[in-house]
C-alpha positions in Angstrom: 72.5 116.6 124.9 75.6 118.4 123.3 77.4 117.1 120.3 80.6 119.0 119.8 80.5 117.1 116.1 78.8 117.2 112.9 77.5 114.7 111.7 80.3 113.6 108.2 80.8 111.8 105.5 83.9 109.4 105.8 86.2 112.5 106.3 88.1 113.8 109.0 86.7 116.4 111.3 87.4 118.3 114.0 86.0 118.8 116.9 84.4 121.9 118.4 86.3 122.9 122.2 83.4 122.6 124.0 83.5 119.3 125.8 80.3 117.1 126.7 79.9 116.8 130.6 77.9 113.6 131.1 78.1 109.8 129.9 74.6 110.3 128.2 76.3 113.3 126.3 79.7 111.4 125.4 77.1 108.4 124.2 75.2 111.3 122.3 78.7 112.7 120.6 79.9 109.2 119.5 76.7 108.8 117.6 77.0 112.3 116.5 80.4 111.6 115.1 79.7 108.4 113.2 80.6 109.2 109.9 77.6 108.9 107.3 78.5 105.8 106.1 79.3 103.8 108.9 82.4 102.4 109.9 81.2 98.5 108.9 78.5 98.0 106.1 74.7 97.0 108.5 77.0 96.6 111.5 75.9 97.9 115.2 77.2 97.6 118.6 76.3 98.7 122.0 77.9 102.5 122.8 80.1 103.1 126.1 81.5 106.1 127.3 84.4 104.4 128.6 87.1 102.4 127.2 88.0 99.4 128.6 90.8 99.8 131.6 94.0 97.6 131.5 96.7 97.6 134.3 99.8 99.6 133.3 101.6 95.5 133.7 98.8 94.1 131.1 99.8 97.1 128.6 103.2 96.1 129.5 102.9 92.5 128.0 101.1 93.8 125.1 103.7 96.4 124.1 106.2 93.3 124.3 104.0 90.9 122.2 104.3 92.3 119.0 108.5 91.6 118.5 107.4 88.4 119.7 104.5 87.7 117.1 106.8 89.3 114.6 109.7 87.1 115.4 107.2 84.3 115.4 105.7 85.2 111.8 109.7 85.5 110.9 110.2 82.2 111.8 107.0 80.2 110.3 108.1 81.9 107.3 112.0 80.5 107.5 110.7 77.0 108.5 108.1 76.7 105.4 110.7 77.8 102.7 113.2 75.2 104.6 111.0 72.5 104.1 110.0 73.4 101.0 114.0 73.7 100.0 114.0 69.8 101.9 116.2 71.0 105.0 113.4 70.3 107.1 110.6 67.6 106.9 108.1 67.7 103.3 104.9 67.3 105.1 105.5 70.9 106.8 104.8 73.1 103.4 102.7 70.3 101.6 99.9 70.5 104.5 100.5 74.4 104.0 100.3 74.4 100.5 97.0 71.8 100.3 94.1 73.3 98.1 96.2 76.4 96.7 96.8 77.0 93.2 99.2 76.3 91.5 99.9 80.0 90.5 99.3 81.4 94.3 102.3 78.9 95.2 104.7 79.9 92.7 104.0 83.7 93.3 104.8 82.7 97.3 107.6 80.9 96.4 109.6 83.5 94.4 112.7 84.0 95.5 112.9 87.8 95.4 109.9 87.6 98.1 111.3 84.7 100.1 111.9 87.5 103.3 108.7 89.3 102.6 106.6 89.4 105.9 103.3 90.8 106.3 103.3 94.1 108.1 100.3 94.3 110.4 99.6 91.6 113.1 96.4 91.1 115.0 96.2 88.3 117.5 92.8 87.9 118.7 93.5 87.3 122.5 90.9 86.0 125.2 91.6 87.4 128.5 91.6 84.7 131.1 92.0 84.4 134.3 95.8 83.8 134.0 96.4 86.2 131.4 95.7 86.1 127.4 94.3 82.8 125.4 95.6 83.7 121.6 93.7 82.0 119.5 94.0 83.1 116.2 96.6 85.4 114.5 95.3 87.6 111.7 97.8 89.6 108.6 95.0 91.5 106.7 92.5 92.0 109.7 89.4 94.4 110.0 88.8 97.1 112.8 92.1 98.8 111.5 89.5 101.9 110.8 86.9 101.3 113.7 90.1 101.3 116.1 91.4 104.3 114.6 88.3 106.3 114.8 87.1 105.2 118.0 90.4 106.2 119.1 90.4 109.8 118.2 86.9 110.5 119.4 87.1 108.8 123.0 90.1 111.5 122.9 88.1 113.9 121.7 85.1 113.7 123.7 86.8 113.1 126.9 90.2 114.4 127.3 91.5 113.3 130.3 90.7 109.2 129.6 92.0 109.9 126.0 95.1 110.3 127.6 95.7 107.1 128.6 94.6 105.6 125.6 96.9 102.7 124.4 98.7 103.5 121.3 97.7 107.3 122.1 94.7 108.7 120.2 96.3 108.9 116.8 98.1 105.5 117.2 96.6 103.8 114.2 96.6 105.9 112.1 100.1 107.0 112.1 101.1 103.0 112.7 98.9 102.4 109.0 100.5 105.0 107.7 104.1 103.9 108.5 102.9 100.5 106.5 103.9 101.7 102.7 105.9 104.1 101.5 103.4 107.1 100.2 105.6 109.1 97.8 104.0 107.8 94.8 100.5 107.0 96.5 99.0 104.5 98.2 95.8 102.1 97.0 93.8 100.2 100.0 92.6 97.5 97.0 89.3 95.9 98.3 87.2 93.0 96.7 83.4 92.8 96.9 84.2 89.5 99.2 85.8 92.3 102.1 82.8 95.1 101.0 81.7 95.2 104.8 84.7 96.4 105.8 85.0 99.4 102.9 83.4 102.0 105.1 86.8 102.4 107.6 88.9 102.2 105.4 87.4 105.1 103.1 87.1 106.9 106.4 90.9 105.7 107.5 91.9 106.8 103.8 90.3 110.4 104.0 92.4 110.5 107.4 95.6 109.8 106.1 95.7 112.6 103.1 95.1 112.6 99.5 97.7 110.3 98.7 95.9 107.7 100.0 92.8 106.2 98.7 90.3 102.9 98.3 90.2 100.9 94.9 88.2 98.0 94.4 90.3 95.2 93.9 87.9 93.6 90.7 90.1 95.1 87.4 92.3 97.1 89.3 95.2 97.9 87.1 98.2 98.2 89.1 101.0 101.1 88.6 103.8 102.8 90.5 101.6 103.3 93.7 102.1 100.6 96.7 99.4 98.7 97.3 97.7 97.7 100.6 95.9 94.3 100.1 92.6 93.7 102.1 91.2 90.4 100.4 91.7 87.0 101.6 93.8 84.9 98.9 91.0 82.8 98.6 89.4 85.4 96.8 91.9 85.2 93.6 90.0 83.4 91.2 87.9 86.7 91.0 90.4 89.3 90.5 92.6 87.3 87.8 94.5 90.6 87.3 96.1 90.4 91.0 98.7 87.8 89.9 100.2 90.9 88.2 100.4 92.5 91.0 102.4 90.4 92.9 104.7 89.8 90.0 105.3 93.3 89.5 106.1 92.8 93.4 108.8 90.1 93.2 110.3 92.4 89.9 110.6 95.5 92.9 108.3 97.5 90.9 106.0 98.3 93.4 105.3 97.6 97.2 102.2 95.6 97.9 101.5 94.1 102.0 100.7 91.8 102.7 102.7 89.8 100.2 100.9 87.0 98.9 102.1 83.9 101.0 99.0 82.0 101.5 101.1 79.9 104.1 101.5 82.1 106.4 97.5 82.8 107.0 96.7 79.6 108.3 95.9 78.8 111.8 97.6 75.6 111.2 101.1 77.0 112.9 99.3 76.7 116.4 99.5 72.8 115.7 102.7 73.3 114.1 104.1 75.2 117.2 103.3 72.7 119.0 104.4 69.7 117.3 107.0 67.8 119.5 109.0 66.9 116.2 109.2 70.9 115.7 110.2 72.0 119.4 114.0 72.3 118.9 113.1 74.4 115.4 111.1 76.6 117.2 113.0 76.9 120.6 116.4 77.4 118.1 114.3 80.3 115.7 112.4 82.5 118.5 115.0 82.2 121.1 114.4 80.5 124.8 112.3 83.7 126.1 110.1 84.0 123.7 109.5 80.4 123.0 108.8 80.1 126.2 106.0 82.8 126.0 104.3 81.6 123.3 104.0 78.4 124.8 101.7 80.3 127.7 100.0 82.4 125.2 99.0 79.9 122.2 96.4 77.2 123.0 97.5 73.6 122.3 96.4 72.8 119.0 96.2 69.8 117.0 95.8 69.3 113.3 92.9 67.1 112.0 95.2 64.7 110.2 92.3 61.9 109.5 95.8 58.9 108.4 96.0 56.2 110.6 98.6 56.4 113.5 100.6 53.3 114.0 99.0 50.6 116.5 101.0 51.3 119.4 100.7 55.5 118.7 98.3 57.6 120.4 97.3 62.1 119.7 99.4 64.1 122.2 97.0 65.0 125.5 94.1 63.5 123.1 95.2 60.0 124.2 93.3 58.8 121.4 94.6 56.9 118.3 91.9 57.9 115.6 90.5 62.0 115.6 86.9 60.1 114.9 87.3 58.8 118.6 86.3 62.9 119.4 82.6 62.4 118.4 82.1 59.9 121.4 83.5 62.6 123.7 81.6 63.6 126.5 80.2 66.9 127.1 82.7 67.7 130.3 85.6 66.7 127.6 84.5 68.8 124.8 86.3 72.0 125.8 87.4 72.0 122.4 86.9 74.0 119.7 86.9 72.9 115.5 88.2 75.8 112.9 88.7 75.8 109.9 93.1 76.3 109.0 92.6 78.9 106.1 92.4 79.7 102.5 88.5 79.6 102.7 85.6 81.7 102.5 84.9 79.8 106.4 87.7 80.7 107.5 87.1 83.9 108.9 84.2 85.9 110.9 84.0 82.8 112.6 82.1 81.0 110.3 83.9 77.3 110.7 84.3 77.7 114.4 82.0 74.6 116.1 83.3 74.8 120.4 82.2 71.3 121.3 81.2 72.2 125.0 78.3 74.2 122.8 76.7 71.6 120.8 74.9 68.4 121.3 76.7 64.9 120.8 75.2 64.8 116.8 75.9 68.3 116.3 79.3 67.6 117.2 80.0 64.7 115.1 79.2 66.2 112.4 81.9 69.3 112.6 84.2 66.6 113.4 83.2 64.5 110.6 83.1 67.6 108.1 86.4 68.6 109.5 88.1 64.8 108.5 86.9 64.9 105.4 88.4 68.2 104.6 91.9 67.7 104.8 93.1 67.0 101.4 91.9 70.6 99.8 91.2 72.7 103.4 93.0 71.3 106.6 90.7 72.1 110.6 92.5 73.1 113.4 91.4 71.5 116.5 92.3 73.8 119.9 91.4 73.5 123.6 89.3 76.0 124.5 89.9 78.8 127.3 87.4 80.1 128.8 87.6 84.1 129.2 87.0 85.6 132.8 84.0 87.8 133.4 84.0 91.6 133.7 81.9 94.2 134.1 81.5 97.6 132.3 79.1 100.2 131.8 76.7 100.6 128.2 74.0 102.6 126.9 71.2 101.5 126.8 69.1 103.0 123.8 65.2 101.6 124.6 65.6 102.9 128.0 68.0 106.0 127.6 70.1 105.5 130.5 73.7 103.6 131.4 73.6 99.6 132.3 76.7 98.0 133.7 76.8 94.6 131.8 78.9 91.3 132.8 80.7 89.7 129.9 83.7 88.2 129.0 86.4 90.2 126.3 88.5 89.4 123.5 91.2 92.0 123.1 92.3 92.9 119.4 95.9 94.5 119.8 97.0 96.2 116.0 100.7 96.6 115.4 102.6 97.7 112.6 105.6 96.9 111.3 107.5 100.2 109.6 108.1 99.8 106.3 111.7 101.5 106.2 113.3 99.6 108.8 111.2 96.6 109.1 112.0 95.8 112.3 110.3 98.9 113.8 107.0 97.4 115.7 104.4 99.9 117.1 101.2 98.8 118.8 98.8 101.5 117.1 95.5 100.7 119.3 93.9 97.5 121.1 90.5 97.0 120.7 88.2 95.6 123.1 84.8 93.4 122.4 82.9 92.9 125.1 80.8 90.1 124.6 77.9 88.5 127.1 78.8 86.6 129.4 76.3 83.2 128.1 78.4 83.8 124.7 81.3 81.3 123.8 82.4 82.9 120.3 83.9 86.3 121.5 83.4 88.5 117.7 81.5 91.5 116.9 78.0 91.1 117.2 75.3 93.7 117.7 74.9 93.0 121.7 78.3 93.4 122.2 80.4 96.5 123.3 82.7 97.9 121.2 85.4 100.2 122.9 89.4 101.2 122.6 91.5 100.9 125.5 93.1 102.5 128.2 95.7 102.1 130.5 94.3 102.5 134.0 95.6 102.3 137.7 92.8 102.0 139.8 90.6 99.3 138.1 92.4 97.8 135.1 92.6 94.8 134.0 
């Protein structure tokens, strides 16, 4: 088979003009291509010579989603610093604020970075039969890398699909770079917590130029360089020096994304966008359009609030009176799914997810039980759950050496930037597609799944 790469380190290369003429070679150049470290630390996928095909009217939407999530983000922020001020209900920020530190809230609080807003946004969107199923919204995601390479190779290795690549092949990593001003440098600061994720960005870092470079975030001294952030803020109590960070932040001494608002990383604002007390707020902040959107796009959500309701009260939808009542649910009514709000080491990669449709009856009440008792330090997030629609598209097959069409169901992982000069400038740098098997009900990166970028197509997109 021809490779038109060399096998690298987590550098840049380019390619050779030779072109590979089958799937098998494409397949064999990917492989070829994988920088020496990996992209994710003991991570593997299956390989396709194809990205995955949207319809010109899906790439449409997606293009349009980021103002929205950005205008969404804009206005979670505004509501949580108005009811922290009192000019909207308490119990908005104090569910926001439950189990963070006392320092982490001050920091979020400070009134220099009251407008700060994170500058990357990943939804995680299920394609459904009626069009996306967003169920989680992510500042400080991974992939940025994997996306940004994968994109560059399926353009290298076959020209006339890398065309129609979304973003364009060098999407990410012009939409990263657009993230902090560089003048001065440029530190992706990574704890040992996020170490899995080190490979692309080293890799995304060599791409971008010597100005840019990965620091681990345990005794990183901070200077005049901005700072890209990829830890969760749960992770603080082990890099006690990051506090001077942000202060050095809120004193315009440096530029660090995203800023350190703990609030604004929980999935608890799919309740909260729901809540009927809330609707003028949100109707009023995103405008009609996009309210109205949203309201298609986010699942309804509920928050695990285990306080008694009043006699004659029921849950929204739920028609229930105490969230306990959900363990006697029967299978057929357990399309539901338990997760974890934020500000946790469960909180991501899946970990806290329980889909009730999934489990048995005990295996059920007990997520539900361990989700009640959690909300004074760690509030769950209950959501209904949407069901993806089945696709097919082709893989490698490595025992047997030859292509396989496989039938799964995809979560699509859309990256967009937010510019750090006029922040208001949104580019979609790269959607990545996880193809997932069709018996699975989590849609995440897992070894039999496909990994791909993708493209816009006319004749069999999505």
């Amino acid at each position: 088979m021809y490779s038109p790469f060399a096998v690298s380190d987590n550098t840049h290369h380019p390619i050779n003009s030779a072109l590979p003429d089958t799937d098998a070679d494409r397949v064999e150049a990917l492989h070829a291509a994988m920088p020496t470290n990996g992209m994710f630390a003991e991570k593997s996928w299956r390989w396709s010579p194809k990205p995955f095909p949207l319809a010109p009217a899906t790439v449409r939407q997606l293009e349009a989603l980021g103002n929205r999530l950005w205008r969404f983000q804009r206005a979670a922020n505004g509501i949580y610093h108005r009811s922290r001020k009192g000019t909207l209900p308490e119990w908005i920020a104090e569910t926001l604020d439950r189990g963070k530190p006392e320092q982490l809230l001050e920091i979020a609080n400070h009134p220099a970075l009251r407008e700060a807003l994170p500058r990357v946004i990943r939804p995680d969107l299920i394609l459904t039969e009626n069009g996306f199923a967003m169920t989680e919204l992510d500042s400080v995601p991974g992939g940025i890398g994997l996306t940004a390479w994968l994109g560059e190779s399926y353009a290298a290795i076959d020209p006339q699909r890398g065309a129609n690549l979304v973003g364009g092949a060098d999407g990410m990593v012009e939409g990263f770079r657009s993230l902090l001003p560089s003048d001065k440098g440029v530190d992706i600061v990574i704890s040992d917590e996020a170490r899995d994720y080190r490979p692309e960005m080293e890799w995304l870092a060599g791409r971008l130029g010597e100005a840019w470079r990965v620091s681990a975030a345990e005794g990183y001294q901070a200077s005049d360089r901005s700072i890209y952030r990829f830890f969760e803020l749960f992770d603080l109590p082990n890099l006690p020096g990051a506090f001077e960070w942000a202060a050095a932040q809120a004193k315009e001494k440096l530029d660090l994304n995203a800023p350190f608002k703990p609030f604004l990383e929980e999935k608890a604002w799919s309740a909260l966008f729901w809540m009927r007390p809330l609707q003028a707020i949100w109707r009023r902040e995103l405008r009609d359009s996009h309210w109205q959107y949203l309201r298609d796009l986010i699942p309804y959500s509920w928050l695990i609030n285990p306080e008694p309701l009043p006699a004659h009260a029921v849950i929204p939808r739920l028609e229930i009176q105490d969230f306990a009542e959900l363990k006697h649910f029967s299978q057929t009514e357990r399309d539901l799914v338990l997760k974890i709000s934020g500000f946790s080491e469960l909180a991501w990669g899946s970990r806290s997810v329980s889909i009730g449709s999934d489990q048995s009856q005990a295996e059920w009440a007990d997520a539900v039980d361990d989700a009640m008792a959690s909300w004074d330090r760690a509030p769950y997030v209950l959501q209904t759950f949407h069901k993806g629609r089945l696709v097919e598209h082709p893989f490698w097959n490595e025992e047997r050496g030859e292509m396989e069409m496989m039938e799964g169901r995809v979560r699509l992982c859309p990256y967009y930037f937010v510019d750090a000069v006029t922040e208001k400038k949104i580019r979609l740098g790269g959607v990545l597609a996880t193809i997932c098997p069709a018996d699975k009900k989590i849609l995440h990166g897992m070894s039999d799944a496909i990994l791909v970028p993708c493209a816009v197509s006319e004749e069999d997109g999505y």
